[in-house]
C-alpha positions in Angstrom: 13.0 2.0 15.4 12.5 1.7 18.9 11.1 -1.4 20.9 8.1 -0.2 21.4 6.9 0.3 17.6 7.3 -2.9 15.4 7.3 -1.7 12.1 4.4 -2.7 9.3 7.1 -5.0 7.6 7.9 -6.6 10.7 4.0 -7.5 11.3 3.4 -8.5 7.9 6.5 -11.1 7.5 5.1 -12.4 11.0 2.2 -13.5 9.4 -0.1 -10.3 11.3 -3.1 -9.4 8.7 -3.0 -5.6 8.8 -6.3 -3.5 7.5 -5.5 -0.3 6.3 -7.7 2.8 5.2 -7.9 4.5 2.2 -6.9 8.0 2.2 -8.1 10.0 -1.1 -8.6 13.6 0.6 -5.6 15.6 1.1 -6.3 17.2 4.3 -4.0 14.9 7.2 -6.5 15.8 10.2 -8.7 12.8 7.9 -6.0 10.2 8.1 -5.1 11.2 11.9 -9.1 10.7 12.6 -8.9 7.3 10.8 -5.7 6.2 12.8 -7.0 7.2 16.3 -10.7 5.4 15.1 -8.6 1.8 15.3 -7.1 1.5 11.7 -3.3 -0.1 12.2 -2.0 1.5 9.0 -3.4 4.5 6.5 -2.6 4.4 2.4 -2.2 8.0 0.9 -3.8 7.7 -2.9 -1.1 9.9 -5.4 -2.3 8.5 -8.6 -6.5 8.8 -8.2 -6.7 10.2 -4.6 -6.3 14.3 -4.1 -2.8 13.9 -2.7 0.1 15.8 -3.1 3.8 15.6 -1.9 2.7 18.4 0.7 -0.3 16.3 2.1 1.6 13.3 2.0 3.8 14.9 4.1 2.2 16.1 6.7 0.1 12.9 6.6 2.5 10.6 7.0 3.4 12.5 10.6 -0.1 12.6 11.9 -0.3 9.3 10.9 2.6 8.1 12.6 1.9 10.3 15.8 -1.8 8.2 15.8 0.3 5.4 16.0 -0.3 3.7 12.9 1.7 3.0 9.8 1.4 5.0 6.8 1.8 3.9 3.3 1.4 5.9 -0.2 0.0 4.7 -3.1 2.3 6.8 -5.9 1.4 7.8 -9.7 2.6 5.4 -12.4 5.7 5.1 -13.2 6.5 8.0 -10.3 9.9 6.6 -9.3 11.0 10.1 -7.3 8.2 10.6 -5.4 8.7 6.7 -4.4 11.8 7.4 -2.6 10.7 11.2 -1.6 7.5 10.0 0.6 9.8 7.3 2.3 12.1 10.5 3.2 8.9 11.7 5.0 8.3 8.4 7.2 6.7 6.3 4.6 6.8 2.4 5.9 5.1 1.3 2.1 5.0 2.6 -1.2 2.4 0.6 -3.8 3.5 1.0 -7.8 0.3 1.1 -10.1 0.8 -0.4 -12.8 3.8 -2.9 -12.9 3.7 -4.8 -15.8 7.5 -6.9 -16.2 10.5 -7.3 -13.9 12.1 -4.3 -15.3 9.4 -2.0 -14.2 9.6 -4.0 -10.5 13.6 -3.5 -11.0 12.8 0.3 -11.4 11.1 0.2 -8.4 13.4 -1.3 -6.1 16.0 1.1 -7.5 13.9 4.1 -6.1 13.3 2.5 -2.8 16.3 0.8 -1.5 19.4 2.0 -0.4 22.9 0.7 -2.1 24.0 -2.4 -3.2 19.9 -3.4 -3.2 18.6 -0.3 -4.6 20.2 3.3 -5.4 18.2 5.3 -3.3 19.5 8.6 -2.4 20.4 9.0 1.1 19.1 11.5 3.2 16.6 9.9 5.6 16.8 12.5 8.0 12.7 12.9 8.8 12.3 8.9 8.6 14.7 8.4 10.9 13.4 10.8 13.2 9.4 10.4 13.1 9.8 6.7 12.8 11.2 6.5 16.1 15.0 4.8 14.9 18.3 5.3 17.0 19.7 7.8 14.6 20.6 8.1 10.8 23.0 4.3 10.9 20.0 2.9 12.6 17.7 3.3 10.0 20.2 3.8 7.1 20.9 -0.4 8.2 17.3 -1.4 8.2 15.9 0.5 5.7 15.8 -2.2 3.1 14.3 -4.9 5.3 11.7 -2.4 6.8 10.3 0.0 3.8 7.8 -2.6 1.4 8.2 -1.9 -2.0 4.6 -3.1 -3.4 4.0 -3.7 -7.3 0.9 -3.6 -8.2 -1.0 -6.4 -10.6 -4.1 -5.0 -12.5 -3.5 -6.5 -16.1 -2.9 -9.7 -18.0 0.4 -8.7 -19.0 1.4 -8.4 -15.2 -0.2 -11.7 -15.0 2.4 -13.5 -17.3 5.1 -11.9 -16.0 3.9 -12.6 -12.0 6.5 -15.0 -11.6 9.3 -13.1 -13.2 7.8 -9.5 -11.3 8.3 -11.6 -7.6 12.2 -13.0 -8.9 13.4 -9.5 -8.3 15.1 -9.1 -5.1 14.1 -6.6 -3.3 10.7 -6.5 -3.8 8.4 -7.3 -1.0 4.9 -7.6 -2.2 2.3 -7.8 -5.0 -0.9 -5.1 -4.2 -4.1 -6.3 -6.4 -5.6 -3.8 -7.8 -8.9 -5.8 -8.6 -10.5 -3.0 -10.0 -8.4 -2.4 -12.5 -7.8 -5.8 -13.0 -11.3 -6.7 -13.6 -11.6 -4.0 -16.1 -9.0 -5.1 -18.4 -9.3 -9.0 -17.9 -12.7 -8.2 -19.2 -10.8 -6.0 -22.5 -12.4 -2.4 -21.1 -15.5 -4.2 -20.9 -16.7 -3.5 -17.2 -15.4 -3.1 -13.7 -16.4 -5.6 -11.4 -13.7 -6.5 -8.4 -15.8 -8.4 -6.8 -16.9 -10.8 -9.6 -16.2 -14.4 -10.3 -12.9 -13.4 -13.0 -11.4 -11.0 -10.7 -11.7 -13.0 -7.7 -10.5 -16.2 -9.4 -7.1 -14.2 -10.1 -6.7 -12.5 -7.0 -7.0 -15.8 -5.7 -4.6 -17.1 -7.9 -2.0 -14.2 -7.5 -2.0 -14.6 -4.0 -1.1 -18.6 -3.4 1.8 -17.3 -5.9 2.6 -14.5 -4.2 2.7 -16.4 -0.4 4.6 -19.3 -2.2 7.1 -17.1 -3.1 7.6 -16.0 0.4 6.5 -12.3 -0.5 3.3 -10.4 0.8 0.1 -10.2 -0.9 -2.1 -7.6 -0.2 -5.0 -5.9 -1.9 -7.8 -3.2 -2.4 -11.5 -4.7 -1.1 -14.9 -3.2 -1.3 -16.8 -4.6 1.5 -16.1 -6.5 4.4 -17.2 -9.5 3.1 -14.6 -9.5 0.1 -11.8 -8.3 3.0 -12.8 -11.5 4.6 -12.8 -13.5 1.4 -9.1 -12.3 0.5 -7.9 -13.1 4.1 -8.7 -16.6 3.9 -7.0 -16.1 -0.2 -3.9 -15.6 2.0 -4.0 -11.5 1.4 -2.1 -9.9 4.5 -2.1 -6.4 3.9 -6.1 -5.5 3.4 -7.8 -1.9 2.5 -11.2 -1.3 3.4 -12.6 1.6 3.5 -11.9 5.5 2.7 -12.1 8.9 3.7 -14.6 10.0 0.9 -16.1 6.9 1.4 -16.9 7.8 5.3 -17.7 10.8 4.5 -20.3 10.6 1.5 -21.7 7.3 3.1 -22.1 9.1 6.8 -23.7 12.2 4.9 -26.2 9.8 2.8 -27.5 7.5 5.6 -28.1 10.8 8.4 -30.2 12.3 5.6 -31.6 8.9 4.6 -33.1 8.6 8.3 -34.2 12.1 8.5 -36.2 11.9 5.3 -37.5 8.6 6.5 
């Protein structure tokens, strides 16, 4: 990677918050619009979101050309696609639904190279859009530089937070506090926002940032981005492109009617 473009990983171990949008809509020119509007990084949503490997891929380049750092949320359990999207340019790939060590093992095997991981090689379009000196350039920091994020959104992951961040190789926990309301509360309600959820997101990331790993996380306002930044959360969501759009839509016709 050249001088001139640190890469997300780099930023986050330095202790750089980094607030990235939400991409659910699989059209790219959205996640372009959203990198040249000021965002430093864009997530691509594979599991809820409308994206598929061909959006990813052309959004990961658009994003990149914006300047900005693209990451992909992938489907559970969606081990190929992990290592496929960082093929593509893909600087962070988020697991829903990690629940032990062995599923964070898995996870690590899809996205880093030999003796870390056993992630095929062929990095070809990385290499390229990402701006490294050749195919040994990134082939030798590939491992330090593509973030391998498991996601926490149960109480089984809970337990087994400690044992999830042991496994080398992985860089970060990604709260899913949605989720993780829902089934703290036994399928009860959502609420990511309320007292439960934010009590563990809390709690997940003073373990996370004690373990010398990344914590980042999915928030619904800007007041709860705020709130997990002083947690200790580094790598922050806010904000999507259906979101933009459906919000922008309902406030111009909101004034008109007014």
């Amino acid at each position: 990677m050249t001088d001139s473009r640190i890469s997300l990983a780099s930023r986050l171990r330095a202790g750089e918050t980094v607030v990235t949008a939400w991409s659910a809509l699989a059209a790219p020119i959205l996640s372009e619009l959203m990198a040249h509007a000021g965002y430093e990084a864009v997530t691509l949503d594979m599991q809820h979101g409308l994206h598929d490997i061909a959006s990813a891929r052309d959004a990961i380049a658009t994003i990149i050309a914006a300047g900005a750092h693209p990451a992909v949320r992938v489907a559970v359990d969606d081990f190929a696609t992990a290592s496929r999207v960082l093929d593509f340019g893909a600087e962070a790939v988020i697991m829903p639904m990690v629940n032990s060590a062995e599923d964070a093992m898995a996870l690590v095997a899809a996205m880093k190279f030999p003796p870390l991981g056993a992630r095929s090689w062929a990095p070809h379009h990385a290499a390229r859009r990402l701006g490294y000196n050749g195919l040994p350039d990134y082939t030798g920091r590939a491992n330090e530089e593509t973030l391998a994020f498991a996601m926490v959104e149960t109480p089984t992951a809970l337990a087994a937070l400690d044992d999830i961040l042991d496994v080398e190789g992985l860089d970060g926990i990604y709260v899913g506090p949605s989720d993780l309301s829902f089934t703290l509360s036994e399928g009860k309600g959502v609420d990511p926002t309320g007292k439960v959820a934010m009590d563990a997101s809390a709690e997940i990331a003073a373990r996370v940032n004690a373990k010398g790993k990344i914590a980042a996380i999915y928030c619904m306002s800007p007041d709860h981005a705020k709130a997990a930044i002083g947690m200790g959360f580094r790598f922050v969501t806010l904000g999507s492109d259906a979101g933009f759009i459906t919000g922008g839509a309902a406030e111009l016709l909101s004034t008109l009617e007014g």
